[in-house]
mmCIF file of the N, C-alpha and C atoms, coordinates in Angstrom:
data_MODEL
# 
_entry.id   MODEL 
# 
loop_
_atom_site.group_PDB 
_atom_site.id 
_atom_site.type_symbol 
_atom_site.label_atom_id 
_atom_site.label_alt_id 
_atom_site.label_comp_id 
_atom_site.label_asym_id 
_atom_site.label_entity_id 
_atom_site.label_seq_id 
_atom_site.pdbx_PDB_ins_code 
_atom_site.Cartn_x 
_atom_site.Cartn_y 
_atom_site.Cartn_z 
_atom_site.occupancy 
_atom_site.B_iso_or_equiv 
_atom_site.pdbx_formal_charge 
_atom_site.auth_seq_id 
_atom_site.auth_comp_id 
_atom_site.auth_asym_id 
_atom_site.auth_atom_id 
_atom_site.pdbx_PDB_model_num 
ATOM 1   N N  . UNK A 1 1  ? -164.717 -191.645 156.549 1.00 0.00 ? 1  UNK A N  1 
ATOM 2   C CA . UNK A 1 1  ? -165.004 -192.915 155.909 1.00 0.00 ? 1  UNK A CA 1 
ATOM 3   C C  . UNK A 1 1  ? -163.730 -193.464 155.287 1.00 0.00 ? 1  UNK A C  1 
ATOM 4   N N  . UNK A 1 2  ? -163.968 -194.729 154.945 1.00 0.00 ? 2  UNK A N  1 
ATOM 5   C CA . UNK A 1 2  ? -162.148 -195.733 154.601 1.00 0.00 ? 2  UNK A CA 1 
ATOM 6   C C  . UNK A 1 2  ? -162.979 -196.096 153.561 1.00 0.00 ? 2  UNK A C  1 
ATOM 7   N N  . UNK A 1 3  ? -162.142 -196.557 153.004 1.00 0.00 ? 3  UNK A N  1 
ATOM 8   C CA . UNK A 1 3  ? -162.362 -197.303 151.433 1.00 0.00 ? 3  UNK A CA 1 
ATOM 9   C C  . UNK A 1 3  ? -160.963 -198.215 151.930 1.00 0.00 ? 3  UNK A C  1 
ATOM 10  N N  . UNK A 1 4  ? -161.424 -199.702 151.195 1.00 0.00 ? 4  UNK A N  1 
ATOM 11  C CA . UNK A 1 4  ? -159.980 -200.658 150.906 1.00 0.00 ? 4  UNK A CA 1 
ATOM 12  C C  . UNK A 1 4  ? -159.232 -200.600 149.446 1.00 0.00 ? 4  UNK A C  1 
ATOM 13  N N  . UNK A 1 5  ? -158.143 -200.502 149.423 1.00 0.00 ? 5  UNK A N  1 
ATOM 14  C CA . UNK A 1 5  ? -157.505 -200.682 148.550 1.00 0.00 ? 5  UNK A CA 1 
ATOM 15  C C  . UNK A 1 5  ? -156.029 -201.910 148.713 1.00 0.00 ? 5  UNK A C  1 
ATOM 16  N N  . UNK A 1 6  ? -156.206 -201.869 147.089 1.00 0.00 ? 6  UNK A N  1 
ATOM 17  C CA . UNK A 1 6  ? -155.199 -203.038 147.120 1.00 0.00 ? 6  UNK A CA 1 
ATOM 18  C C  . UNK A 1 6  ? -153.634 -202.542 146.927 1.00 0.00 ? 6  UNK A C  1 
ATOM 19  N N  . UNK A 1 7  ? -152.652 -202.698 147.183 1.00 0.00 ? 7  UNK A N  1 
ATOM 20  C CA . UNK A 1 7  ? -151.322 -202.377 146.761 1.00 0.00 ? 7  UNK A CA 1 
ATOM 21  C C  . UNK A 1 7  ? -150.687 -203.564 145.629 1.00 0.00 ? 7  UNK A C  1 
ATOM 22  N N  . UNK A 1 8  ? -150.199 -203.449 144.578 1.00 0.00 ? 8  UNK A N  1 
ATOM 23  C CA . UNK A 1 8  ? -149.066 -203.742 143.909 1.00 0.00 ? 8  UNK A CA 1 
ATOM 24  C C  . UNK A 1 8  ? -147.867 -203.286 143.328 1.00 0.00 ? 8  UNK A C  1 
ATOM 25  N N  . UNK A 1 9  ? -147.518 -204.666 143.861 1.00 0.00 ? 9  UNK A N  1 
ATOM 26  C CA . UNK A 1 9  ? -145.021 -204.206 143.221 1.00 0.00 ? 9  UNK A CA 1 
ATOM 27  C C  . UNK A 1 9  ? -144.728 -203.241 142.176 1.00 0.00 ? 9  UNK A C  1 
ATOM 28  N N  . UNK A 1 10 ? -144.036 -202.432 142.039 1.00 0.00 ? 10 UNK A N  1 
ATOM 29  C CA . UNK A 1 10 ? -143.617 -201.745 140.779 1.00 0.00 ? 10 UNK A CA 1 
ATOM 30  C C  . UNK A 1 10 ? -143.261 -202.876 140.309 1.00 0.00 ? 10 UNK A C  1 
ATOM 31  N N  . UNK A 1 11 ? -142.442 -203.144 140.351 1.00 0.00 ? 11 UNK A N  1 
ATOM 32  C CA . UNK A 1 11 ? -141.656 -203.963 139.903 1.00 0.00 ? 11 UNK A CA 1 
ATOM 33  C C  . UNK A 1 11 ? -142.199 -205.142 138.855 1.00 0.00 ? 11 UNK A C  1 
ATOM 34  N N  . UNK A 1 12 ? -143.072 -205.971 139.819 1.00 0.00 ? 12 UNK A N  1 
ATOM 35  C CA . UNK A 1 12 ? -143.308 -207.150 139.055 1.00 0.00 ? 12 UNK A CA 1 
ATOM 36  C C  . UNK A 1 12 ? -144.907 -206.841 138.965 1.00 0.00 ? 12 UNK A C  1 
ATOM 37  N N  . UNK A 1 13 ? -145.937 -206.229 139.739 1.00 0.00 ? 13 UNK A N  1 
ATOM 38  C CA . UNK A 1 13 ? -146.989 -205.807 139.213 1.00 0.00 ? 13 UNK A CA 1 
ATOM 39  C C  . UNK A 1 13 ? -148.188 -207.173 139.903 1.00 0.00 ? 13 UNK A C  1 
ATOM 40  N N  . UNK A 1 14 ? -147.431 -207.634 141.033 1.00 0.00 ? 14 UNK A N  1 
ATOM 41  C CA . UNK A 1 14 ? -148.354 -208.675 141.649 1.00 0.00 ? 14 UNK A CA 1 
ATOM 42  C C  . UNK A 1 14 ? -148.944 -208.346 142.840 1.00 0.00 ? 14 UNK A C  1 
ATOM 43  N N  . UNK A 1 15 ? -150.208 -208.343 143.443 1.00 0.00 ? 15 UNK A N  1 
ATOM 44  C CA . UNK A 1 15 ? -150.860 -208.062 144.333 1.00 0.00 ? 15 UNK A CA 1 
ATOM 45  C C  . UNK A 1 15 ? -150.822 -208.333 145.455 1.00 0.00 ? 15 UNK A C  1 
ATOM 46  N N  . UNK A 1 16 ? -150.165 -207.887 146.140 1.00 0.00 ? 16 UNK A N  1 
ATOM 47  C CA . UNK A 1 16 ? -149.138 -208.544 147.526 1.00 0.00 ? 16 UNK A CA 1 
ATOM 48  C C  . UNK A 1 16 ? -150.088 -207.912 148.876 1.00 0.00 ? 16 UNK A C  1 
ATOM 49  N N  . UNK A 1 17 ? -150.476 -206.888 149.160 1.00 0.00 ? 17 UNK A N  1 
ATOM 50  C CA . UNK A 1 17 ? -151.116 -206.363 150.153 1.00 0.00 ? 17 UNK A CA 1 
ATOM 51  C C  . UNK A 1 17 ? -152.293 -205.754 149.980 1.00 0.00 ? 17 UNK A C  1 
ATOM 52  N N  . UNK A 1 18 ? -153.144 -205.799 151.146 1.00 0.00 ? 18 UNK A N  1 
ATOM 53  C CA . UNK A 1 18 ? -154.328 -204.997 150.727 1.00 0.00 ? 18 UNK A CA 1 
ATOM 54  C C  . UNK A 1 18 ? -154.797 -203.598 152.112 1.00 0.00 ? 18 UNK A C  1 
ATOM 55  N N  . UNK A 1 19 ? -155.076 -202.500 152.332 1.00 0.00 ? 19 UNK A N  1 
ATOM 56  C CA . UNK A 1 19 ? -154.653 -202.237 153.317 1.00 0.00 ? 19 UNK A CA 1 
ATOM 57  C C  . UNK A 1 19 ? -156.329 -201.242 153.357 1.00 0.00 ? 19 UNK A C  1 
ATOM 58  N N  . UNK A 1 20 ? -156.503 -199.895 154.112 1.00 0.00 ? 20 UNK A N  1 
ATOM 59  C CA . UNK A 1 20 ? -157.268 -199.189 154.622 1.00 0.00 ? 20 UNK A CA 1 
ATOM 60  C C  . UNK A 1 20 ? -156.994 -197.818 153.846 1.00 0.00 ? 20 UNK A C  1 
ATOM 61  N N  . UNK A 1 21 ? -157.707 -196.634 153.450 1.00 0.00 ? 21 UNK A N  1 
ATOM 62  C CA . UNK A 1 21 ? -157.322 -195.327 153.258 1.00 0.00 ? 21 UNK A CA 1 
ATOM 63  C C  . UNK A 1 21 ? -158.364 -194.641 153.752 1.00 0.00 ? 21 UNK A C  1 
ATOM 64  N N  . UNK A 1 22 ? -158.008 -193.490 154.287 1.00 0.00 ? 22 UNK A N  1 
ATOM 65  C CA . UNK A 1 22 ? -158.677 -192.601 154.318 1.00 0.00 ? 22 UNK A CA 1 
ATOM 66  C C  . UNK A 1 22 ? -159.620 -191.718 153.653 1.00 0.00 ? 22 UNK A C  1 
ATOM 67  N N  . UNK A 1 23 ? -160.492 -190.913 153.627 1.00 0.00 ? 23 UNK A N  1 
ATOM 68  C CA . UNK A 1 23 ? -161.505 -190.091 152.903 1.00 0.00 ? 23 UNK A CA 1 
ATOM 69  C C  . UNK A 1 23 ? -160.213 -188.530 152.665 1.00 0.00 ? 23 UNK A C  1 
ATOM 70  N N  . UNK A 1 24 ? -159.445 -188.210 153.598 1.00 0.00 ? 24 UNK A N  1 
ATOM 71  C CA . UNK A 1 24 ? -158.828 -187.177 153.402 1.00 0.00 ? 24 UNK A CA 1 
ATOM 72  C C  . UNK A 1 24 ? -157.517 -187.706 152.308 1.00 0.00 ? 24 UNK A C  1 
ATOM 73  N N  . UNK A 1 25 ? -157.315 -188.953 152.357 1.00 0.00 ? 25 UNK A N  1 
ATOM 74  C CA . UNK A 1 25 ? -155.931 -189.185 151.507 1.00 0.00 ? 25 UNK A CA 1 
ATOM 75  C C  . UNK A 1 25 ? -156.516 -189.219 150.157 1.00 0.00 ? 25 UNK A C  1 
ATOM 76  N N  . UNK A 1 26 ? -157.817 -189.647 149.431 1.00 0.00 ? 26 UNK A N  1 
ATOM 77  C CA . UNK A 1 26 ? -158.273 -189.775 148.393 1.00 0.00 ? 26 UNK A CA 1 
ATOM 78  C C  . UNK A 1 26 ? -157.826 -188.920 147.253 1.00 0.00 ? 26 UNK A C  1 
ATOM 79  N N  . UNK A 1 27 ? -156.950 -188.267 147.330 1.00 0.00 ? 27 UNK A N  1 
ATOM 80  C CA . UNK A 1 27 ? -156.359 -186.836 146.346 1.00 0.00 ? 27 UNK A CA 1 
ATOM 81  C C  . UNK A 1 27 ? -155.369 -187.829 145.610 1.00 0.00 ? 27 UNK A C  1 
ATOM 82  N N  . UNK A 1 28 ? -154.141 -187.935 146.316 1.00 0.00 ? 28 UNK A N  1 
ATOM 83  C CA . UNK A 1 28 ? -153.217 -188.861 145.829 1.00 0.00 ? 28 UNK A CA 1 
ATOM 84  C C  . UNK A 1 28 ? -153.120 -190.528 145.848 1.00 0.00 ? 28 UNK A C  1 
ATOM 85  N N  . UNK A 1 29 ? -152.707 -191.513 145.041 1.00 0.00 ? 29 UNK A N  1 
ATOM 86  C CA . UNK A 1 29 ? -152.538 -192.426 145.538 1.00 0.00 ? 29 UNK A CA 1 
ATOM 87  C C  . UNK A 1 29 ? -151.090 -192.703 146.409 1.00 0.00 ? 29 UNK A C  1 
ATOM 88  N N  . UNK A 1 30 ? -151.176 -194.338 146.851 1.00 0.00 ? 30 UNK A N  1 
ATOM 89  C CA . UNK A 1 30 ? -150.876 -194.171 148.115 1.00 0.00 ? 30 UNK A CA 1 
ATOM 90  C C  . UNK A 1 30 ? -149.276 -195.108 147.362 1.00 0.00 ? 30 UNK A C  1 
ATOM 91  N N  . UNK A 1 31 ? -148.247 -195.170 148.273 1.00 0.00 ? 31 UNK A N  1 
ATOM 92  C CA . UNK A 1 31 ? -146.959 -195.613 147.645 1.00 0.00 ? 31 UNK A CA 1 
ATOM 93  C C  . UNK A 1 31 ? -146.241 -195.593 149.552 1.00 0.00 ? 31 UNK A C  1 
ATOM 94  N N  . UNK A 1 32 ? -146.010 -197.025 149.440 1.00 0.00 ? 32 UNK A N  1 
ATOM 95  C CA . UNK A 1 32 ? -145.300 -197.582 150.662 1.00 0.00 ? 32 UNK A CA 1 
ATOM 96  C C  . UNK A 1 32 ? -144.208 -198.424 150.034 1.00 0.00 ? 32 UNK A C  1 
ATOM 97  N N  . UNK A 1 33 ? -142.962 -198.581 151.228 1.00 0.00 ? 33 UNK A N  1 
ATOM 98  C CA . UNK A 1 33 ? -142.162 -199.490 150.351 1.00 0.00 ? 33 UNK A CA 1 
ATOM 99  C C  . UNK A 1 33 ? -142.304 -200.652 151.271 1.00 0.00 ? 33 UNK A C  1 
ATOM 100 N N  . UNK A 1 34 ? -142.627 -201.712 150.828 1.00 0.00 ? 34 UNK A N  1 
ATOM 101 C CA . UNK A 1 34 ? -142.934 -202.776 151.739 1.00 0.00 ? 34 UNK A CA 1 
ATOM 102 C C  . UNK A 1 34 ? -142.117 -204.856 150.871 1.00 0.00 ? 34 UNK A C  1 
ATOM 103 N N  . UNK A 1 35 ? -142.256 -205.146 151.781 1.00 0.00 ? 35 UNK A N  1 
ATOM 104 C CA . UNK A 1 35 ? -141.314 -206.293 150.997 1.00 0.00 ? 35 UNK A CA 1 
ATOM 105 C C  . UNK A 1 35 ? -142.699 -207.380 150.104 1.00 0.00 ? 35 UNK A C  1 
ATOM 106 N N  . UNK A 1 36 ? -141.923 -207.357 149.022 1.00 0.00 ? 36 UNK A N  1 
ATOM 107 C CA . UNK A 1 36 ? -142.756 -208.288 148.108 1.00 0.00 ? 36 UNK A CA 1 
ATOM 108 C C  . UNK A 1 36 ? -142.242 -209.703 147.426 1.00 0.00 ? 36 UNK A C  1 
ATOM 109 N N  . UNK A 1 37 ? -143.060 -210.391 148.119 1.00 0.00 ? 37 UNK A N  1 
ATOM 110 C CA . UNK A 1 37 ? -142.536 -212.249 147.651 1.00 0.00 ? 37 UNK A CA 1 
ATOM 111 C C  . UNK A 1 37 ? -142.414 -213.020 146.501 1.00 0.00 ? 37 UNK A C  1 
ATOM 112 N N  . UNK A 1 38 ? -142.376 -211.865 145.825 1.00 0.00 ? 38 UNK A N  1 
ATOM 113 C CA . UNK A 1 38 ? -141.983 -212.421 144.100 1.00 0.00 ? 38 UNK A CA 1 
ATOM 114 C C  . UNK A 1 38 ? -141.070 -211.729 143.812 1.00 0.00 ? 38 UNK A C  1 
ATOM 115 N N  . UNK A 1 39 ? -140.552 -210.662 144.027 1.00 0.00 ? 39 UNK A N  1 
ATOM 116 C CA . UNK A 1 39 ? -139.142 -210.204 144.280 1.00 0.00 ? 39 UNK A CA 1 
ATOM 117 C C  . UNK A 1 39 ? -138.420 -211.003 144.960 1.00 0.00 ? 39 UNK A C  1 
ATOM 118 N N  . UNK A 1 40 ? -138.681 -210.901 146.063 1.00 0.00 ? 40 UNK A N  1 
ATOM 119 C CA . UNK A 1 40 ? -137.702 -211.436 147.261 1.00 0.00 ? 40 UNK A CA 1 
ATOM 120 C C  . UNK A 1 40 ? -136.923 -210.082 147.452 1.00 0.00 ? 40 UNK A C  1 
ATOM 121 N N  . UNK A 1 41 ? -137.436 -208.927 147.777 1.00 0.00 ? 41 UNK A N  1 
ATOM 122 C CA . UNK A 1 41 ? -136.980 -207.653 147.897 1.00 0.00 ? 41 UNK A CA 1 
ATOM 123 C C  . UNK A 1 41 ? -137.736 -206.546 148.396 1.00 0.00 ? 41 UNK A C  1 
ATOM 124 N N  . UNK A 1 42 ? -137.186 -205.721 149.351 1.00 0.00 ? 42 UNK A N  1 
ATOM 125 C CA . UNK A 1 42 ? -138.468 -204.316 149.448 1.00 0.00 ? 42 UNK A CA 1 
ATOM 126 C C  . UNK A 1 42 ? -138.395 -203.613 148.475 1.00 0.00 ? 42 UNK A C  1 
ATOM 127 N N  . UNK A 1 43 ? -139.577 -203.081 147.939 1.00 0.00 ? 43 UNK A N  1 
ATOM 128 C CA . UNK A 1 43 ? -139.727 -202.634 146.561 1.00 0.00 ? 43 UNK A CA 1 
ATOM 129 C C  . UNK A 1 43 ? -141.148 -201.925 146.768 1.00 0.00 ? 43 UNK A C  1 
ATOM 130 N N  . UNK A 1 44 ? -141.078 -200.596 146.240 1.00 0.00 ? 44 UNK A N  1 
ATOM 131 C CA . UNK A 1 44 ? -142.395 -199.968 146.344 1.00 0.00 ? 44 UNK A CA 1 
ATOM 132 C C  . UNK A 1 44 ? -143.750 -200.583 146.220 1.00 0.00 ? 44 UNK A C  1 
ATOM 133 N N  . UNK A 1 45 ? -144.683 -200.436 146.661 1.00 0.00 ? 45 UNK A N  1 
ATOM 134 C CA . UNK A 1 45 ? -146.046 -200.613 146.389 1.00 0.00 ? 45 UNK A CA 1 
ATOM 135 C C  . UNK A 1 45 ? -146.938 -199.791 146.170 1.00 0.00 ? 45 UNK A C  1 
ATOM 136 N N  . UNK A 1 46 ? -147.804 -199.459 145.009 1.00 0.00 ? 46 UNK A N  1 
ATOM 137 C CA . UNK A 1 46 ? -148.432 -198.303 145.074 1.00 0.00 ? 46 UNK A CA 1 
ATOM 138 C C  . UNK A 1 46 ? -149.994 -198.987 144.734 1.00 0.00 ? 46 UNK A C  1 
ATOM 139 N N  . UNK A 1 47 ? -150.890 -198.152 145.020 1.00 0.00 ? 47 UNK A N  1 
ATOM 140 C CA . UNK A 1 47 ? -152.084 -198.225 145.227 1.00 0.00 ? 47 UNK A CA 1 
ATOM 141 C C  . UNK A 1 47 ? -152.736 -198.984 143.744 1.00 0.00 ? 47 UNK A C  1 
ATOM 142 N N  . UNK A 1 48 ? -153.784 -199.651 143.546 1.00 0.00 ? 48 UNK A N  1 
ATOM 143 C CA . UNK A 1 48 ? -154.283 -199.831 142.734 1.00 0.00 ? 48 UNK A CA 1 
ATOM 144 C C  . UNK A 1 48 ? -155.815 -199.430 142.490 1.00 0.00 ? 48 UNK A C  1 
ATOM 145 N N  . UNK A 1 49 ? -156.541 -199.964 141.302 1.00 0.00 ? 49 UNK A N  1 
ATOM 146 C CA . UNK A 1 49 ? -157.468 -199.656 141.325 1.00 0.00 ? 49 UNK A CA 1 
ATOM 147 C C  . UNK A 1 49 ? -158.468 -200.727 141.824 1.00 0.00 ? 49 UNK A C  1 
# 
């Protein structure tokens, strides 16, 4: 089973992507570095609630 989750910037803390997870990843959250448009920079994204 997937659950959606949302990703936001370290950085600036704005909600830029929203993506898919897994039932086995559910332990940790999730941290991609992906480019964010209020930066204007790639900059981590980590999972939210």
């Amino acid at each position: 089973m997937q659950s959606k989750v949302a990703l936001a910037c370290a950085a600036c803390s704005s909600r830029n992507y929203s993506t898919v997870k897994g039932k086995s990843q559910s332990a940790e959250r999730l941290e991609i570095k992906k480019f964010c448009k209020v930066c204007n920079a790639h900059t981590v994204h980590r999972e939210t609630k």
